[in-house]
PAMARPA-76759 format. One record per residue (C-alpha): residue number from 1; residue in three letters; x, y, z. Coordinates in Angstrom, 3 decimals. Example, Ala and Ser with C-alpha at 12.3 -4.5 7.8 and 13.67 -1.06 7.14 Angstrom:
// PAMARPA-76759
1	Ala	12.300	-4.500	7.800 .
2	Ser	13.670	-1.060	7.140 .
//
This chain:
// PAMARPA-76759
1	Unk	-31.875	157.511	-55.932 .
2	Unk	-28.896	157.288	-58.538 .
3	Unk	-29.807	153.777	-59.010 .
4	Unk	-33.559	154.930	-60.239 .
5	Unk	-32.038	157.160	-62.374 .
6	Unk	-29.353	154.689	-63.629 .
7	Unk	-32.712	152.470	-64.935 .
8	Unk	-34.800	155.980	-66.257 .
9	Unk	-31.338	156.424	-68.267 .
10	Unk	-31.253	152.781	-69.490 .
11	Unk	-34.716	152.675	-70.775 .
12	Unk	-34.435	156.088	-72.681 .
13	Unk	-31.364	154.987	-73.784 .
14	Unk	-32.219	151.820	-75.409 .
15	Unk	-35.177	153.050	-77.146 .
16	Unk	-32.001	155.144	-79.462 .
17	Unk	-30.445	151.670	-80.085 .
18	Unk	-34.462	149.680	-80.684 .
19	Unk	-35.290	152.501	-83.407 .
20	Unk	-32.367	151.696	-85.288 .
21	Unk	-33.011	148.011	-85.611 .
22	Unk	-36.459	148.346	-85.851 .
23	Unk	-36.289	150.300	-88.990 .
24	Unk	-34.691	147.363	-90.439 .
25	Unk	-36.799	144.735	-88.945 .
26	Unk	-40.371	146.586	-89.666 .
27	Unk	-38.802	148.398	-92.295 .
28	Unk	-40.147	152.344	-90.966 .
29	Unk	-40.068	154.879	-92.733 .
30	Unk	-38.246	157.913	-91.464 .
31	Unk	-41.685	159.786	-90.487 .
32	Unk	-42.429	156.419	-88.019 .
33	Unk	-39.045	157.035	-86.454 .
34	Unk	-39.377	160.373	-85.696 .
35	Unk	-42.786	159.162	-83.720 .
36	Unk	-41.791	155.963	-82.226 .
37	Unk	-38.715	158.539	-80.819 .
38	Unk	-40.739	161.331	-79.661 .
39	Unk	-44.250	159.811	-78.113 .
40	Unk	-42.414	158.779	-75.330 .
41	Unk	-41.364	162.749	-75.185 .
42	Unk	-45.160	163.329	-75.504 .
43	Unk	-46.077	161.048	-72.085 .
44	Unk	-43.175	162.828	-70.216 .
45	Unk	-44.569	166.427	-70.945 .
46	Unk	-47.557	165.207	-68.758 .
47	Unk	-46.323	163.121	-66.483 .
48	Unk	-43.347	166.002	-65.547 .
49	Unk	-46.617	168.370	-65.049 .
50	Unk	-48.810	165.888	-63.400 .
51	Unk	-46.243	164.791	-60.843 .
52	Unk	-44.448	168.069	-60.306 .
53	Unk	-47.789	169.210	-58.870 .
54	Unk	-48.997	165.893	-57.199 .
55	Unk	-45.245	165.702	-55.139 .
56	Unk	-46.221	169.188	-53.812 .
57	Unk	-49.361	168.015	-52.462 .
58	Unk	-49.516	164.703	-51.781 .
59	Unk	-45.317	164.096	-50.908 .
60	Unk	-41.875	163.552	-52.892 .
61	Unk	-41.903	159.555	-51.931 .
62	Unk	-44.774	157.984	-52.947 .
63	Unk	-45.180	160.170	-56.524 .
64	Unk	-41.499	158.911	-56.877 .
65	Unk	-42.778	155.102	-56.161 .
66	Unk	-46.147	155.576	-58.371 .
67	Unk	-43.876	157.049	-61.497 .
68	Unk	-41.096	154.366	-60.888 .
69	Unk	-43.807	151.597	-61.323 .
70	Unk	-45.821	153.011	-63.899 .
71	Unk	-42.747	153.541	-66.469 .
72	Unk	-40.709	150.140	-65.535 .
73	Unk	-43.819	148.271	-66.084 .
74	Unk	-44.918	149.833	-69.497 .
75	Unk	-41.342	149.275	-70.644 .
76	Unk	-41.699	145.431	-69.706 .
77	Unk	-44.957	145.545	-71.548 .
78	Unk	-43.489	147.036	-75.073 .
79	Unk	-41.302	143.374	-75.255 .
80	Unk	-44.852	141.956	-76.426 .
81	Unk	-45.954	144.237	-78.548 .
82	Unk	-46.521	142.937	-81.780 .
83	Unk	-47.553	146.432	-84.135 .
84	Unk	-46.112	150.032	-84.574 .
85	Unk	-49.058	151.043	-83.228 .
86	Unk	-49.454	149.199	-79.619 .
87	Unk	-45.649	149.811	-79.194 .
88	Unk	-45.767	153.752	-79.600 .
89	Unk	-49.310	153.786	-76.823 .
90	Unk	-46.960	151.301	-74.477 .
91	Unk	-43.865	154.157	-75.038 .
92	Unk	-46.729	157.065	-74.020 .
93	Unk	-47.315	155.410	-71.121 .
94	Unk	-43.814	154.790	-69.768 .
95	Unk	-42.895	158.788	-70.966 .
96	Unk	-45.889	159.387	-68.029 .
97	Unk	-44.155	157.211	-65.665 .
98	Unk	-40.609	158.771	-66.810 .
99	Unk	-41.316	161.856	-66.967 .
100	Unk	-42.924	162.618	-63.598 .
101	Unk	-40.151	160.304	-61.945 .
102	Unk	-36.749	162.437	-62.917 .
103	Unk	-38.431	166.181	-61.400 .
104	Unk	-39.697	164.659	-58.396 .
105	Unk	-36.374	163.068	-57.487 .
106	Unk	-34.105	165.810	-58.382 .
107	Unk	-36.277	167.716	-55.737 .
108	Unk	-35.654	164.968	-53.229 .
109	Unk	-32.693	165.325	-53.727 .
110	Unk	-32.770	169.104	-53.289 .
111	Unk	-33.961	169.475	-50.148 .
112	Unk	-32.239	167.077	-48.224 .
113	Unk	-28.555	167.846	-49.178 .
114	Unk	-27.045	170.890	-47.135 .
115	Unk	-26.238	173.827	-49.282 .
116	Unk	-22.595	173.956	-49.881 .
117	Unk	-22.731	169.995	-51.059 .
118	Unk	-26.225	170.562	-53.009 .
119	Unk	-25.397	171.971	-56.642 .
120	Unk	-22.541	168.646	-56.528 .
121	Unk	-24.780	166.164	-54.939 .
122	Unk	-27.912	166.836	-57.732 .
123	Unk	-24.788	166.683	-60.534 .
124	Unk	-23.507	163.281	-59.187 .
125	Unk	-27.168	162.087	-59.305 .
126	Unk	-27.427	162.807	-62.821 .
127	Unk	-24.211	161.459	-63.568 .
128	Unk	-26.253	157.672	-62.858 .
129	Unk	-27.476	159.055	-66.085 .
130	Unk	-24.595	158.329	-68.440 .
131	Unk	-24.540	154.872	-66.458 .
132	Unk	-27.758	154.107	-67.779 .
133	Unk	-26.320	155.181	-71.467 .
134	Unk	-23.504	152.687	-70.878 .
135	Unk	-25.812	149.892	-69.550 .
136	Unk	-28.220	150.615	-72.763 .
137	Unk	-25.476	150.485	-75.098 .
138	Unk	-23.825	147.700	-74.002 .
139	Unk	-27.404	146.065	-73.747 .
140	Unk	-27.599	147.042	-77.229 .
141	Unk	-23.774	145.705	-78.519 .
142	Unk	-24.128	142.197	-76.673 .
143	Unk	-27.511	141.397	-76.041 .
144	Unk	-29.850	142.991	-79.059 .
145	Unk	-28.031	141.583	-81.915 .
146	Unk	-28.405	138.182	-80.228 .
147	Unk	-31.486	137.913	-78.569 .
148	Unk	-33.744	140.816	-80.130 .
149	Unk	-34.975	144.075	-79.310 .
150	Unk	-37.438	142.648	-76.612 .
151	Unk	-34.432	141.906	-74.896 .
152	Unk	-34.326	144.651	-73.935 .
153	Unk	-37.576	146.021	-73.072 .
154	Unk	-37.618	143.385	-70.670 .
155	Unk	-34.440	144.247	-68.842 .
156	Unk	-36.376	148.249	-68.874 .
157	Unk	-38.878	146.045	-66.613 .
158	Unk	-36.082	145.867	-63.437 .
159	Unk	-36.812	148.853	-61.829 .
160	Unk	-40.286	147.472	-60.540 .
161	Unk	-38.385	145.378	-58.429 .
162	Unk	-36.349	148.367	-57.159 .
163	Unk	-39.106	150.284	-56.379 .
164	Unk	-39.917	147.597	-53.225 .
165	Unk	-36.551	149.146	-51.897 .
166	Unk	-37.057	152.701	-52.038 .
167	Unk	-40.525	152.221	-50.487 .
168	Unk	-38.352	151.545	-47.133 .
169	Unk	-35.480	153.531	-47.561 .
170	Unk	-36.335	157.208	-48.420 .
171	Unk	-38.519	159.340	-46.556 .
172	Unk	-39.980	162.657	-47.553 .
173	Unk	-38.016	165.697	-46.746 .
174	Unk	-38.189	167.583	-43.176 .
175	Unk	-38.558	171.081	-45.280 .
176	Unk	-41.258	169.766	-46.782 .
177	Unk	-43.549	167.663	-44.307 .
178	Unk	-43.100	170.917	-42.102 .
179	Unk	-44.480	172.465	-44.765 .
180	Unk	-47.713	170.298	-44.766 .
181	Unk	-49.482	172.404	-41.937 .
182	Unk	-50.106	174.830	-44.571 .
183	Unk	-53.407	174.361	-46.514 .
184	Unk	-52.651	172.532	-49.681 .
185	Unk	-53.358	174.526	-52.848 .
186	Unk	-54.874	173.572	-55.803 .
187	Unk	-53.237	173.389	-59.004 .
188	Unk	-54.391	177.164	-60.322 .
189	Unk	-53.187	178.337	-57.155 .
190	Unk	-49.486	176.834	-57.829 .
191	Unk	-49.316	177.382	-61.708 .
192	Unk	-50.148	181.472	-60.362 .
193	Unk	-47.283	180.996	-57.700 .
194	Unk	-44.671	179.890	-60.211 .
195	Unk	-45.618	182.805	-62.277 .
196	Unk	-45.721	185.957	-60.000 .
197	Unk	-43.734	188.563	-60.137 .
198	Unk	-40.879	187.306	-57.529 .
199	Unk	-40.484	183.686	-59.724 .
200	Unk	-41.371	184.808	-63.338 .
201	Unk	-37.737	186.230	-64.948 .
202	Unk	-36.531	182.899	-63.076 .
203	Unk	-39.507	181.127	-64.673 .
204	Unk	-39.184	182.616	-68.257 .
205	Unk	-35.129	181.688	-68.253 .
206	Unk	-36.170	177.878	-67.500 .
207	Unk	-38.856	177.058	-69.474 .
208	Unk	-36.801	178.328	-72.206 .
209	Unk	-33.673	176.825	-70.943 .
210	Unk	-35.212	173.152	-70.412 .
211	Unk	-37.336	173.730	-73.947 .
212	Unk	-33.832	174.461	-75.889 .
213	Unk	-31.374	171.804	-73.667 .
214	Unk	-34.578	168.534	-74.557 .
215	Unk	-34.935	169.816	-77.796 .
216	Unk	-31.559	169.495	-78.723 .
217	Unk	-30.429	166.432	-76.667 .
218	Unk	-33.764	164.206	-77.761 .
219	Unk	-33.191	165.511	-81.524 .
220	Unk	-29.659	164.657	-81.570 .
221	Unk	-28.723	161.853	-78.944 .
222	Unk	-32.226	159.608	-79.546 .
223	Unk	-30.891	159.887	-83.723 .
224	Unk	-27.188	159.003	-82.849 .
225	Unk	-27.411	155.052	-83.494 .
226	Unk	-29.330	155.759	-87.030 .
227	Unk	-27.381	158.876	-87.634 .
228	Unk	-24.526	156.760	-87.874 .
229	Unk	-26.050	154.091	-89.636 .
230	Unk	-26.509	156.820	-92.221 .
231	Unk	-22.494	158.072	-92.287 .
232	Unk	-22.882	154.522	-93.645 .
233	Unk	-21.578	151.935	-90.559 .
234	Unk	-23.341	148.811	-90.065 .
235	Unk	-25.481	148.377	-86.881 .
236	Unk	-23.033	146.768	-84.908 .
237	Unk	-20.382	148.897	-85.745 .
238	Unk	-22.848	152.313	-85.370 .
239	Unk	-23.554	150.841	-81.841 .
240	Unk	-19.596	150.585	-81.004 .
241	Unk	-19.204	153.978	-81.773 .
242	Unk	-21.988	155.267	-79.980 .
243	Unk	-20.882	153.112	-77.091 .
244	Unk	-17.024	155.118	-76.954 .
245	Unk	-18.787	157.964	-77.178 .
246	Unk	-21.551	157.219	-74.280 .
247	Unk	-18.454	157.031	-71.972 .
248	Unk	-17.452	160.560	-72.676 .
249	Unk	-20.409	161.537	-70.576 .
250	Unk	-19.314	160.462	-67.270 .
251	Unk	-16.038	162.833	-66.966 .
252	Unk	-18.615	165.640	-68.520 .
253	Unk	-20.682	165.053	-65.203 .
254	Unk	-17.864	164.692	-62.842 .
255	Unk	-15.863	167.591	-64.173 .
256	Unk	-19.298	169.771	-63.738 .
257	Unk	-20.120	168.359	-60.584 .
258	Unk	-17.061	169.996	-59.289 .
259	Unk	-16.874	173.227	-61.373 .
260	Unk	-20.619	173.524	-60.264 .
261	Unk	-19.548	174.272	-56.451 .
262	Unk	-16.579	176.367	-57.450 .
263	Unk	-17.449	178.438	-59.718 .
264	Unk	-21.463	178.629	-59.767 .
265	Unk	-24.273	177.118	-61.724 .
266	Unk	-24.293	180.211	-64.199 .
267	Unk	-20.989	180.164	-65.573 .
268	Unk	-21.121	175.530	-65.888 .
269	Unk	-24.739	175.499	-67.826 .
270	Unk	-23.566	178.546	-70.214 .
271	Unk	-19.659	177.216	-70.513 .
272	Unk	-20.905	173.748	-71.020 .
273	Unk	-23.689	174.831	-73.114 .
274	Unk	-21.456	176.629	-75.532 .
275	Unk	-18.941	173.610	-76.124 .
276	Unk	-21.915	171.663	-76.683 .
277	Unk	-23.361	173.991	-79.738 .
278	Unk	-19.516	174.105	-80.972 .
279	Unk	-19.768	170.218	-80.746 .
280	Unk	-22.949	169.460	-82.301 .
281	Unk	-21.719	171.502	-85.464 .
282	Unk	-18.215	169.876	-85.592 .
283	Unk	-20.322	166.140	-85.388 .
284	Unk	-22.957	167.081	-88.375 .
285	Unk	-20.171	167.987	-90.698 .
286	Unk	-17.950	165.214	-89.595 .
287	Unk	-16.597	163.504	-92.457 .
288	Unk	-13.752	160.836	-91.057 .
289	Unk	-14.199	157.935	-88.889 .
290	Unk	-11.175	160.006	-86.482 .
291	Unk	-13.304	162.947	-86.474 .
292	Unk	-17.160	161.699	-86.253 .
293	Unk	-15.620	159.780	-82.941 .
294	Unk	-14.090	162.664	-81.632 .
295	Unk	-17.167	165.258	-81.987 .
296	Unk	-19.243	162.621	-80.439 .
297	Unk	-17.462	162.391	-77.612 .
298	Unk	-16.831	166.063	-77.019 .
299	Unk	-20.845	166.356	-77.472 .
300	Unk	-21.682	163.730	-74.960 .
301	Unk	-19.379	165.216	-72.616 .
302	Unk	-20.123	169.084	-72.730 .
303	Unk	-24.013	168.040	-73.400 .
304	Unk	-24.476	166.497	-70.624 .
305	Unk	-22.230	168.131	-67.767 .
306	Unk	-25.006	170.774	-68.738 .
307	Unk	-27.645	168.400	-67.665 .
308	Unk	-25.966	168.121	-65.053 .
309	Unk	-26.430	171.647	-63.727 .
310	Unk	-29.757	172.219	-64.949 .
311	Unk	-30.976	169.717	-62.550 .
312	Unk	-28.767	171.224	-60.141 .
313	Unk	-30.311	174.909	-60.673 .
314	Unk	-34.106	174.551	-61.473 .
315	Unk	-35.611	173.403	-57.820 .
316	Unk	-33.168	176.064	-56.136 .
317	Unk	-35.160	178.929	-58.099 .
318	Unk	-38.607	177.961	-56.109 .
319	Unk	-39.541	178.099	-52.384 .
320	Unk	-40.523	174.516	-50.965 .
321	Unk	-44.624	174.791	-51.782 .
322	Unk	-44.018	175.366	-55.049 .
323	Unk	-41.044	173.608	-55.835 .
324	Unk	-41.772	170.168	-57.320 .
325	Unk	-44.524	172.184	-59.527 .
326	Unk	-42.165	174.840	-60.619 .
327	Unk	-39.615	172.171	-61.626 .
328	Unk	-42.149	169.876	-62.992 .
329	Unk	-43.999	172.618	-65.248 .
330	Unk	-40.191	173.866	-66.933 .
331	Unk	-39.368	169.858	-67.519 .
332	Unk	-43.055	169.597	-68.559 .
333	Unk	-42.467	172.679	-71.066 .
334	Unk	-38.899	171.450	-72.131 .
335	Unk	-40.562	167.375	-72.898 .
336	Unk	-42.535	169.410	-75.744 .
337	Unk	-38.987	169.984	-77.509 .
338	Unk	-38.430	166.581	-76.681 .
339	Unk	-41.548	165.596	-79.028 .
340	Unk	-40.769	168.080	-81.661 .
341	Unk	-37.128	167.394	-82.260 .
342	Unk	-37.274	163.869	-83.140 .
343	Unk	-40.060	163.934	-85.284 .
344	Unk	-38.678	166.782	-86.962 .
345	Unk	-35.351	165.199	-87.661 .
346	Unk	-37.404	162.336	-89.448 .
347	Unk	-39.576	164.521	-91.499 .
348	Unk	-36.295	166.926	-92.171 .
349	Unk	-34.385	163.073	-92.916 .
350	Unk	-37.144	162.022	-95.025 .
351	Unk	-37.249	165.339	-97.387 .
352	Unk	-33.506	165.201	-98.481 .
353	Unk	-32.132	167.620	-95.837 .
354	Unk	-28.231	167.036	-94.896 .
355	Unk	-27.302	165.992	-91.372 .
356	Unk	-24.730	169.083	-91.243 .
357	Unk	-27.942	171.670	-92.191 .
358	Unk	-29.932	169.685	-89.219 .
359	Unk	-27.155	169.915	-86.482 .
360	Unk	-26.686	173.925	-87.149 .
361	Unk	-30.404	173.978	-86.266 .
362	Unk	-29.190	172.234	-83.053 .
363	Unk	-26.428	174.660	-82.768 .
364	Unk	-28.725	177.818	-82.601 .
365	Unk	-31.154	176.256	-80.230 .
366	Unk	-28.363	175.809	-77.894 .
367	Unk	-26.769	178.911	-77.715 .
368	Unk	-30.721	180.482	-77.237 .
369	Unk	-30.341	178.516	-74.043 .
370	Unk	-27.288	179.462	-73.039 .
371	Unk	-28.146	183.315	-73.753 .
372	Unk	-31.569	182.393	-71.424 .
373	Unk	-28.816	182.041	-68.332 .
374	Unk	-26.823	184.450	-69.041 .
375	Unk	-29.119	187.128	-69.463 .
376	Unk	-31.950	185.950	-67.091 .
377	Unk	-30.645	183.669	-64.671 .
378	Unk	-29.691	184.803	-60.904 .
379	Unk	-26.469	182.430	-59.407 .
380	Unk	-27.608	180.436	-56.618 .
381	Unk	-24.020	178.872	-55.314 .
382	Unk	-24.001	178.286	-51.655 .
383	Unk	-27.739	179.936	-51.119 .
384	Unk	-30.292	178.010	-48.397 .
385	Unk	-32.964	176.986	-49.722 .
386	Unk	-36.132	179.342	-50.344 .
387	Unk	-39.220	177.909	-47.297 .
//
């Protein structure tokens, strides 16, 4: 499974490092980067939906396989594309694929670890996550500057091949085939179940929680490569930088992974979710080479040990009938900050606005986050899972 998400991480990733040589290859204007970055946001918001509600009826496995094959084989597509215009529809399509892949596996995941390993397990799975960062920049270092940005749409292709293995090696869940006996609901019937009375604080805290976390992380991370293009470093250079600060995100998943066991998932997403608002300031008024490397790394890290644990807390808020939907329909609702934040940077690029006046609006949506789990979320270290 970490190997799926190693490749969902890979082909996000890239797409940062394509954008910035794309608007000086096609010569886009700051409005067409801020929509090649976010339509592939726009496919995930319905494919996270779509799938989250699909795994509950029809099983965790084959959605997984469907969404694996649908995204690695738009990605190989979007090497031949030839306009702006084919290359965005190519990027909706693999968002689908994408976006209905990473909700479906992190309840996999879910149900089959045991519950004093489960909080760690889900964090070390989305740890594959900065691998894919560090594949995708070093993709983008060695093999995009000599070869071309098709390069490396056509690596993004891989995981097709990868999806033959899966098909024999993971099985659906026990929890959840015993679960089948039960008459399968439609998809009114779950969107009510995630909302009653029981699930709805739990619901309100993630769907703001995922909505603030995407928001930030897509308007921010998906910019980096340009942003530093714009501190004025050459694209080469931009992508070393972004590369030393890519690694920073494997001890932030690692040193969550174990804080996430010890001392809950409450206190890691707001801790980490702080440092990562402190961080995103100290990067957009960053004003030395020293500096600018150091903010990015203590963003990468703190942003996404918090990624971390929201993975690791979303399917334990939801009994097994609902929980693929209930995780799918907060990742579905947090994709939509996913669109808006990197077509927002562009417009806010494009009208004069300085990067330091953009990150503070990354700083506030943050901490809303943060506040979401602190004042709404229930701690759910070392709890069985709700049948």
């Amino acid at each position: 499974m970490g190997i799926s998400w190693l490749f969902d991480a890979m082909d996000v990733g890239i797409i940062s490092f394509i954008v910035a040589t794309l608007t000086v290859q096609w010569h886009l204007t700051p409005e067409q980067v801020g929509v090649f970055t976010s339509i592939n946001s726009v496919g995930m918001v319905f494919g996270a939906a779509i799938a989250g509600y699909m795994a509950d009826r029809f099983g965790r496995k084959s959605v997984l396989l469907w969404t694996l094959l649908i995204f690695s084989v738009a990605s190989g597509l979007s090497a031949l594309a030839t306009s702006f215009t084919v290359l965005c529809i190519l990027r909706f399509i693999a968002g689908v694929g994408l976006g209905g892949e990473l909700p479906v596996a992190s309840t996999l995941v879910s149900e089959t670890v045991p519950a004093e390993e489960r909080g760690r397990t889900v964090v070390l799975l989305e740890s594959f996550w900065a691998g894919g960062w560090l594949a995708a920049a070093l993709i983008s270092y060695f093999v995009i500057p000599r070869y071309g940005w098709q390069a490396g749409f056509l690596i993004g292709a891989v995981p097709a091949l990868y999806a033959l293995y899966l098909r024999r090696s993971i099985e659906d869940p026990q929890r959840f085939i015993k679960s089948q006996a039960e008459r399968k609901p439609s998809f009114r019937e779950q969107w009510s179940s995630v909302w009653q009375l029981k699930y709805r604080r739990s619901t309100v805290m993630l769907w703001i929680l995922w909505f603030t976390v995407v928001f930030s992380y897509y308007g921010m991370f998906l910019w980096l490569p340009t942003v530093m293009v714009m501190k004025g470093y050459g694209l080469v250079k931009g992508f070393q930088y972004v590369l030393i600060m890519t690694l920073a995100q494997l001890p932030g998943y690692f040193t969550a992974a174990y804080a996430i066991e010890k001392f809950g998932r409450k206190f890691v997403l707001v801790l980490y979710l702080v440092f990562t608002a402190l961080s995103a300031i100290w990067f957009g008024s960053a004003q030395t080479e020293t500096s600018l490397i150091a903010a990015g790394i203590c963003l990468s890290f703190f942003n996404l040990g918090a990624w971390g644990g929201l993975y690791a807390y979303t399917p334990e808020l939801y009994p097994t009938r609902v929980r693929s939907t209930g995780v799918g329909m907060a990742t579905s609702f947090g994709r939509v900050g996913g669109v808006i934040a990197p077509f927002l940077v562009g417009v806010l690029v494009a009208r004069g606005v300085e990067l330091q006046t953009i990150f503070y609006l990354f700083f506030v949506a943050i901490l809303i986050g943060a506040l979401s789990v602190f004042f709404l979320g229930r701690e759910t270290k070392g709890i069985e899972l709700e049948n």
